[in-house]
C-alpha positions as CSV (number, residue, x, y, z in Angstrom):
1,X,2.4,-18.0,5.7
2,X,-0.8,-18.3,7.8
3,X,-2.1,-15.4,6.3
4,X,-1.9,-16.2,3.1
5,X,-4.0,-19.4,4.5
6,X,-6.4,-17.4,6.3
7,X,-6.7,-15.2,3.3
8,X,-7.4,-18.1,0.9
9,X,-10.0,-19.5,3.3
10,X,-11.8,-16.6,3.8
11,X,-11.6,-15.8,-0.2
12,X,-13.0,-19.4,-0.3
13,X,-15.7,-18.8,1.9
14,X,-16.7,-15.6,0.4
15,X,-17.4,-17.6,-3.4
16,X,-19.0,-20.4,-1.9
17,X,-21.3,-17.8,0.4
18,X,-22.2,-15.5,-3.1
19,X,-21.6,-18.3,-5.7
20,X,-25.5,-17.9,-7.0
21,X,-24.7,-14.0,-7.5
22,X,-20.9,-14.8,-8.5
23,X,-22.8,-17.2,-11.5
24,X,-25.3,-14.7,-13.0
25,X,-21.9,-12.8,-13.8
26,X,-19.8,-13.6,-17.6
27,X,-16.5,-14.4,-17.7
28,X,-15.7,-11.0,-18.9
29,X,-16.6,-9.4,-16.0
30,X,-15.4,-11.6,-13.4
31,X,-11.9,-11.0,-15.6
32,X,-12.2,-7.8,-15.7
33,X,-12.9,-7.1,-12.1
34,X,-10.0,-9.4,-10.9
35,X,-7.4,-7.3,-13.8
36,X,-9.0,-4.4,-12.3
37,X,-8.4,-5.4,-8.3
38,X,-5.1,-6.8,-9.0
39,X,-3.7,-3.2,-11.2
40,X,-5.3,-1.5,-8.0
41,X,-3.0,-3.7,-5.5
42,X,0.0,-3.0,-7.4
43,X,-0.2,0.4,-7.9
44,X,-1.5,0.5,-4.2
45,X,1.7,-1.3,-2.6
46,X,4.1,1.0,-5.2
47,X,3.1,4.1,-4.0
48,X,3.1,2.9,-0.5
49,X,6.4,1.0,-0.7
50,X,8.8,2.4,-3.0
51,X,7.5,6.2,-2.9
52,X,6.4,6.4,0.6
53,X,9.8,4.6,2.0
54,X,12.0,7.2,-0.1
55,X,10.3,10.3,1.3
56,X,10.3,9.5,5.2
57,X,14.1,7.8,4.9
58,X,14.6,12.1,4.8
59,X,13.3,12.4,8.1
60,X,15.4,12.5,11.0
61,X,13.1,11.2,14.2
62,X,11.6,7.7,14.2
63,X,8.2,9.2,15.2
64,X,7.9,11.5,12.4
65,X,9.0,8.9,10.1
66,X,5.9,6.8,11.8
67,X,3.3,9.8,11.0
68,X,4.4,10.7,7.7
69,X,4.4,6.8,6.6
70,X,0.7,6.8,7.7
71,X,-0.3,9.6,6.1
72,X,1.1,8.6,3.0
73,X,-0.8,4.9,3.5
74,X,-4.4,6.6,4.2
75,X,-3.6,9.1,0.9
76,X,-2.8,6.2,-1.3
77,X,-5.9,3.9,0.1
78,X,-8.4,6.1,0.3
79,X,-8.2,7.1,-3.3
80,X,-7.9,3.6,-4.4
81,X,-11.2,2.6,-2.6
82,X,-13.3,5.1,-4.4
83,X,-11.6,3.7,-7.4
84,X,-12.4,0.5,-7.1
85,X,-15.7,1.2,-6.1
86,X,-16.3,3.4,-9.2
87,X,-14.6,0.5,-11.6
88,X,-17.0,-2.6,-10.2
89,X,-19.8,-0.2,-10.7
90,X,-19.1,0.1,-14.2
91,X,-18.2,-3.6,-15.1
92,X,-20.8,-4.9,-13.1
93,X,-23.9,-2.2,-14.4
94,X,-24.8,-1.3,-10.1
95,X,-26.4,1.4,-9.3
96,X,-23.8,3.5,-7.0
97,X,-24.8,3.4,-3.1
């Protein structure tokens, strides 16, 4: 529960600190890059949770159930970032840095 605060406050934060740059932005856009975040979370926590739990409960050690599980995280998020990165580029009209 206090994370979901904390995470609210700081979301909070971040609008009120961008809200001249968040305002030049349509409605379209600020939809689409919310649909866009959201699909990305979903499809992130899937992979991670449903797939990634079914292959280590194979294992037999703890440990290697540890290191597979994180490998399987870093292969689903670091995909997803470049992803993102590559959808708010092409919603928002950035030039890619």
């Amino acid at each position: 529960m206090f994370g979901v605060i904390l995470l609210l406050l700081y979301a909070a934060y971040g609008g009120w600190k961008y809200r001249e740059e968040i305002r030049r932005y349509t409605w379209q856009q600020k939809g689409a890059a919310v649909f866009v975040f959201i699909g990305l979370i979903a499809i992130g926590t899937f992979l991670i949770y449903v797939v990634g739990n079914r292959l280590v409960a194979f294992l037999p050690w703890q440990w290697l159930q540890l290191v597979v599980f994180f490998v399987i995280v870093v292969l689903v998020l670091y995909p997803i970032r470049f992803v993102l990165a590559k959808a708010m580029v092409r919603i928002f009209h950035l030039s890619e840095e």
